[in-house]
Legacy VTK file of the C-alpha trace (Angstrom):
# vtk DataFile Version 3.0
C-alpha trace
ASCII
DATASET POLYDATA
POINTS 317 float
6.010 -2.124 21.088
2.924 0.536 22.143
0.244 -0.768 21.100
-2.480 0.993 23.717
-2.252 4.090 21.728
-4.198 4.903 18.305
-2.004 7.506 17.335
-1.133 7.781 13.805
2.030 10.285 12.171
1.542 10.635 8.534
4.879 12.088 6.850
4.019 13.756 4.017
0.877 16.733 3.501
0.773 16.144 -0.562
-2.678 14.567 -1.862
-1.971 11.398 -0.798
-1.676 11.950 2.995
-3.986 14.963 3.266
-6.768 12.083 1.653
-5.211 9.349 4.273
-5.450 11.666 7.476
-9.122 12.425 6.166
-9.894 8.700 5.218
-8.398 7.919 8.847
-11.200 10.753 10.551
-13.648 10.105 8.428
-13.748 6.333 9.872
-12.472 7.425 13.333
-10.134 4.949 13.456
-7.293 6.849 15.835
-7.414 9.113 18.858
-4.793 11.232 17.127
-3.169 12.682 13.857
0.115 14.487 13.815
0.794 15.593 10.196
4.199 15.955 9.440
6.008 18.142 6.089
8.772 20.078 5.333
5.941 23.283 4.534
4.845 23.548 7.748
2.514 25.889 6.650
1.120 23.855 4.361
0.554 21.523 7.251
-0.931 23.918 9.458
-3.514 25.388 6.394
-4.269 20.852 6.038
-4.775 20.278 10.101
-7.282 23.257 10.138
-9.100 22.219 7.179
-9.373 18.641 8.633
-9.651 19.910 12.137
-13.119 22.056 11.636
-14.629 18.814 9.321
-15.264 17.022 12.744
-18.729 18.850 13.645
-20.333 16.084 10.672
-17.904 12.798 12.133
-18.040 10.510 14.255
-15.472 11.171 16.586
-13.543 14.153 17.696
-10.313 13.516 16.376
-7.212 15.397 17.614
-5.615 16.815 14.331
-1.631 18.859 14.899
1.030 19.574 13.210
3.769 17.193 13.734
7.520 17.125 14.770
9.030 13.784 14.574
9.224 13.888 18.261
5.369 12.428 17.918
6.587 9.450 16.401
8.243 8.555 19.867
4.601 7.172 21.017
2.370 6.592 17.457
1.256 3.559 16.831
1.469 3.903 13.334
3.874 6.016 11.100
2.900 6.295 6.980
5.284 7.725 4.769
3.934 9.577 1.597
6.813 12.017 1.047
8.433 11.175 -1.966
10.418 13.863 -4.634
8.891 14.844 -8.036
10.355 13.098 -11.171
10.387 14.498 -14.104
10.761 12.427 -17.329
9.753 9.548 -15.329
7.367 8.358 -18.034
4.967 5.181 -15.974
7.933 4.256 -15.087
8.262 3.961 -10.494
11.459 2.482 -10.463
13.371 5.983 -11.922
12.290 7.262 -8.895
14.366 5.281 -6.827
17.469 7.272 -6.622
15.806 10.791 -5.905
13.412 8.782 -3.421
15.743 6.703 -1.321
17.598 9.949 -0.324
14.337 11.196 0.951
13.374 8.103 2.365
17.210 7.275 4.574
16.476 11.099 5.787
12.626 10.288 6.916
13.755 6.570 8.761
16.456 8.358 10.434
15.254 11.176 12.292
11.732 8.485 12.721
13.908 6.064 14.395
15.898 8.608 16.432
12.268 9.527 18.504
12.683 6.118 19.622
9.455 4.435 17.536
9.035 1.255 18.140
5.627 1.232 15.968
4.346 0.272 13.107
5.903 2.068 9.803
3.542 1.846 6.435
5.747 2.633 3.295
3.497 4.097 0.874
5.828 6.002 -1.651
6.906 4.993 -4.737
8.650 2.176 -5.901
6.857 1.169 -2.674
8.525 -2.522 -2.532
12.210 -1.036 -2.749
11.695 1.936 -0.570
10.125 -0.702 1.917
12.682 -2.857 1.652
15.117 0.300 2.189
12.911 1.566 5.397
13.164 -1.714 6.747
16.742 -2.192 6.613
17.829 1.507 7.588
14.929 0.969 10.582
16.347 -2.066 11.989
12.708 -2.770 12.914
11.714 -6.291 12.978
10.037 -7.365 9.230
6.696 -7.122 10.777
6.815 -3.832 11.634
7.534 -2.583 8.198
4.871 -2.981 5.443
4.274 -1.645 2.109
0.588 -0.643 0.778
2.284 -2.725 -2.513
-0.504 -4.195 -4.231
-3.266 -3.659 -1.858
-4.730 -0.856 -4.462
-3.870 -2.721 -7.543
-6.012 -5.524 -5.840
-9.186 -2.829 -5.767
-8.638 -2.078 -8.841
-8.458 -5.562 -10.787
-11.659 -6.307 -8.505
-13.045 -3.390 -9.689
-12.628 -4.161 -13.069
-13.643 -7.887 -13.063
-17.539 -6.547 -10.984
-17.916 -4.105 -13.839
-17.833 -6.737 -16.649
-20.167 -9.093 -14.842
-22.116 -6.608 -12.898
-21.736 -7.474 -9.172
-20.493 -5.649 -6.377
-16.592 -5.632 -6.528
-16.647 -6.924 -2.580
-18.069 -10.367 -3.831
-15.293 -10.389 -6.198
-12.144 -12.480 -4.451
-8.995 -11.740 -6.217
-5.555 -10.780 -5.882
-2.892 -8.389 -7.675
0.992 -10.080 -6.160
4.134 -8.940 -6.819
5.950 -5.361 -8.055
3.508 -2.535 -7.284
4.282 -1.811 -11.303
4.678 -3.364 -14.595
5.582 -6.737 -13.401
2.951 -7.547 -11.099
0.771 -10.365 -11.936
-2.848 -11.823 -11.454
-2.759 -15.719 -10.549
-6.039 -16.135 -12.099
-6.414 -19.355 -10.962
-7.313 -18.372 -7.548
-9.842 -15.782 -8.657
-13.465 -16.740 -7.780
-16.771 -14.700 -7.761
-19.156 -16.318 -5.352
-17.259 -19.422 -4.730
-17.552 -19.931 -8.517
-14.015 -19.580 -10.281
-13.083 -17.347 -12.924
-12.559 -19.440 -15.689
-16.044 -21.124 -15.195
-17.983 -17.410 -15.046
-15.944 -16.263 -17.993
-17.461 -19.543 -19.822
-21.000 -19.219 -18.786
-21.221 -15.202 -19.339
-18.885 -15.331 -23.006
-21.402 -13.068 -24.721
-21.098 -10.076 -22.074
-17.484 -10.655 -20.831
-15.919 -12.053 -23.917
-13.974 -15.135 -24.219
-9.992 -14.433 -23.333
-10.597 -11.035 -21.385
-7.362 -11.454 -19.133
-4.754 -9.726 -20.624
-7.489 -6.934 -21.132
-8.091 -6.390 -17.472
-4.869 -7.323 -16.530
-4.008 -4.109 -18.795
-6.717 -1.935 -17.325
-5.181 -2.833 -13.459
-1.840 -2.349 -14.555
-2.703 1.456 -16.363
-5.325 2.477 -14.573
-3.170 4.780 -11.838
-1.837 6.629 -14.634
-5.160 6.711 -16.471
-6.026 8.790 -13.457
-2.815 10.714 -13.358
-2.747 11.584 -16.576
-6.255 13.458 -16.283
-5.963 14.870 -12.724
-2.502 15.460 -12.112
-2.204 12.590 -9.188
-4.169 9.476 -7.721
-5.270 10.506 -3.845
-8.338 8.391 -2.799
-7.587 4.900 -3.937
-4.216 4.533 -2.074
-5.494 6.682 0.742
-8.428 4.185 1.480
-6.285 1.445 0.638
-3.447 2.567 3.406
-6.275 3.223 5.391
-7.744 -0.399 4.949
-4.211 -1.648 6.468
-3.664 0.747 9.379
-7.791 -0.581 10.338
-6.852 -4.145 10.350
-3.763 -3.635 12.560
-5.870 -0.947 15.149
-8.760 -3.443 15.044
-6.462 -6.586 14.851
-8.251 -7.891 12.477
-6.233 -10.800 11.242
-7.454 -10.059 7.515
-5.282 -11.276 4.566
-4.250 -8.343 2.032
-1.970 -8.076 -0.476
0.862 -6.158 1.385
4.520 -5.663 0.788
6.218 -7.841 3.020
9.732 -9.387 3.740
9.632 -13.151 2.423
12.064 -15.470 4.593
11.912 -18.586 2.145
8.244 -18.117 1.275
7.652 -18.769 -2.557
11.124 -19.898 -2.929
12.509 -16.295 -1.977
14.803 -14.900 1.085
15.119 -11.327 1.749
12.919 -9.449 -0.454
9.716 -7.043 -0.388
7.273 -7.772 -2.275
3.161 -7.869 -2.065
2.107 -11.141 -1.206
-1.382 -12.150 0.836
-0.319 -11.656 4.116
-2.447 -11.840 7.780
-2.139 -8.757 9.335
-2.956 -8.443 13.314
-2.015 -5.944 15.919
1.356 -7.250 15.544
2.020 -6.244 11.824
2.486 -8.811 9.223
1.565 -11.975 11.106
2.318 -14.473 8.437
2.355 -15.328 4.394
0.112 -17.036 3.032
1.646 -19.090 0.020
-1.036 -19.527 -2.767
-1.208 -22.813 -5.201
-0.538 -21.154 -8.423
0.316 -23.125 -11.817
3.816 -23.656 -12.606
3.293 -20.437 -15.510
1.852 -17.882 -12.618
4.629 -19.105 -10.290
6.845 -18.115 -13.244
5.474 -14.777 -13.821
5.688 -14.333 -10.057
9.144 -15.237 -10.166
9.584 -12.901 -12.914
8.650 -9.962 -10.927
10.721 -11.074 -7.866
13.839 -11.101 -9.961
13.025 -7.505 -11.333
12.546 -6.179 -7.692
15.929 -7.736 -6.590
17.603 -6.068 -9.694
17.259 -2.614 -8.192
18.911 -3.545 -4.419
22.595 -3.215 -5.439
21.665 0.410 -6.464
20.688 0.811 -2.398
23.278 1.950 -0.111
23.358 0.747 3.549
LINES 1 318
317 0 1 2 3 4 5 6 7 8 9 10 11 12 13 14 15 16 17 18 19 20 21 22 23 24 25 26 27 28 29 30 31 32 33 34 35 36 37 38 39 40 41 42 43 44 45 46 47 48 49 50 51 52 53 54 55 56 57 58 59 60 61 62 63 64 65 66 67 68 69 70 71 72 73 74 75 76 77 78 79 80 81 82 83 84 85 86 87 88 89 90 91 92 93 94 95 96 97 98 99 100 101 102 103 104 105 106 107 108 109 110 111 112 113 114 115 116 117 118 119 120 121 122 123 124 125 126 127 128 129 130 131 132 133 134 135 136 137 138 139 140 141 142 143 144 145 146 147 148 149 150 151 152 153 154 155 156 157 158 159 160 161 162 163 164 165 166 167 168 169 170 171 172 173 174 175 176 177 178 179 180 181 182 183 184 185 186 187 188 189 190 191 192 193 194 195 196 197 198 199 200 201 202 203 204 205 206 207 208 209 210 211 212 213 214 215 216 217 218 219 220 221 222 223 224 225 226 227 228 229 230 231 232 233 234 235 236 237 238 239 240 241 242 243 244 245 246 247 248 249 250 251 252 253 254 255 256 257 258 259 260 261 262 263 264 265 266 267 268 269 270 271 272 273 274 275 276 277 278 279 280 281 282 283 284 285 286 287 288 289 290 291 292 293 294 295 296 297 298 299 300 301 302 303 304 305 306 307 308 309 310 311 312 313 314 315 316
């Protein structure tokens, strides 16, 4: 695997990887961009609009639009493209059958420039169409991660520093799971400043109330289509997020995030994508790290396991 290079092939010129490709220059993380949609012009209008930001950055990043020739030598490939559904409700998983079409025609002609990168599945349902890019890639599990949860984690943080007023960085939590309805909070790993959860919840009942879990569970759960619903799409949160991966595996970083990853007999489970907290290096998804949960959040996490498995007998080969 290249892993000199810090070139970067987005698939996909929608909101969501116009905001990535800009998150990416904005932090000058890569040498290169190669932007890559079936509207090429699209594409082009996107890489000139990007291309004549970089008088106010701090690099001079190369900006094109792509073939999938480029992904021959990228270090990184995200995949955004993903088809409209209509009727879809806040429900991801209806747009599995539309998507996976997409998704076998993206990993295909990807595979057939001979990449031997990194691929970061960001469309939705992210943990099936992961699970799909990794088994249509043939790449090794590593190679193939999901953003999953890694947004859902910013948000529950998010939520937790604006009931007790602290910056949502000193806030150590984690979203596991679906990337949808079924993903869960082990709360009993939660701390703020080395203090845990249940203890600041006690000592700050007055401002935060006394049983506010299911609320912000709620809040992390809706708060995508909160957006959606007003704006028409959610752009900056899962751009950063994706961003926040490709960093730590350019930097090789070794930091733990919630990603969608392959679990090989990790929490009791063989052969499924899901978001887990998972050490990422310049190598991809370096290992799992299993949590202590309670036997009830090892339930719910179960729970959402079994859901994701539901959906793989409606994936073809």
């Amino acid at each position: 695997m290249n892993i000199l290079k810090s070139k970067v092939v987005i698939i996909g010129a929608g909101n969501v990887g116009v905001s990535t490709a800009f998150c990416l220059i904005n932090q000058g993380l890569c040498d290169e961009i190669a932007l890559i949609d079936l509207n090429q012009e699209k594409a082009f209008g996107e890489v000139l609009d990007l291309s004549q930001s970089m008088e106010y950055m701090n690099r001079n990043t190369a900006v094109k639009v792509g073939t999938y020739d480029d992904c021959c030598d990228a270090s990184i490939v995200i995949i955004t493209a993903s088809v409209p559904v209509h009727n879809a409700g806040n429900d991801r998983l209806k747009m599995l059958e539309p998507t996976k079409k997409v998704m076998k025609t993206i990993v295909t002609e990807i595979m057939k420039s001979g990449f031997d990168g990194h691929l970061i599945v960001v469309s939705n349902p992210v943990d099936v169409m992961t699970y799909y890019a990794y088994k249509i890639s043939g790449l090794p599990a590593r190679q193939v991660i999901g953003s999953g949860t890694t947004l859902d984690t910013a948000r529950l943080k998010y939520f937790i520093a604006q009931k007790i007023d602290v910056d949502p960085r000193s806030v150590h939590a984690l979203v596991i799971g679906e990337h949808g309805d079924s993903e869960m909070i082990p709360w009993s790993t939660v701390r703020i400043g080395g203090k845990d959860i249940y203890s600041v919840v006690r000592d700050n009942e007055a401002r935060i109330g006394k049983d506010p879990y299911d609320e912000m569970k709620a809040e992390t759960i809706k708060a995508g289509w909160e957006i959606f619903n007003r704006k028409g799409n959610t752009c900056y949160g899962i751009a950063s997020s994706t961003v926040g991966i490709v960093k730590t595996i350019l930097h090789n970083e070794n930091r733990i995030l919630p990603v969608s990853t392959l679990l090989q007999g990790e929490y009791g489970h063989d052969d499924l994508y899901i978001s887990v907290p998972t050490i990422i290096d310049r190598t991809g998804a370096k290992e799992i790290v299993e949590l202590d949960m309670t036997d009830e959040e090892f339930k719910e996490f179960n729970q959402s396991c079994e859901h994701l498995k539901s959906f793989y007998e409606c994936l073809d080969d």
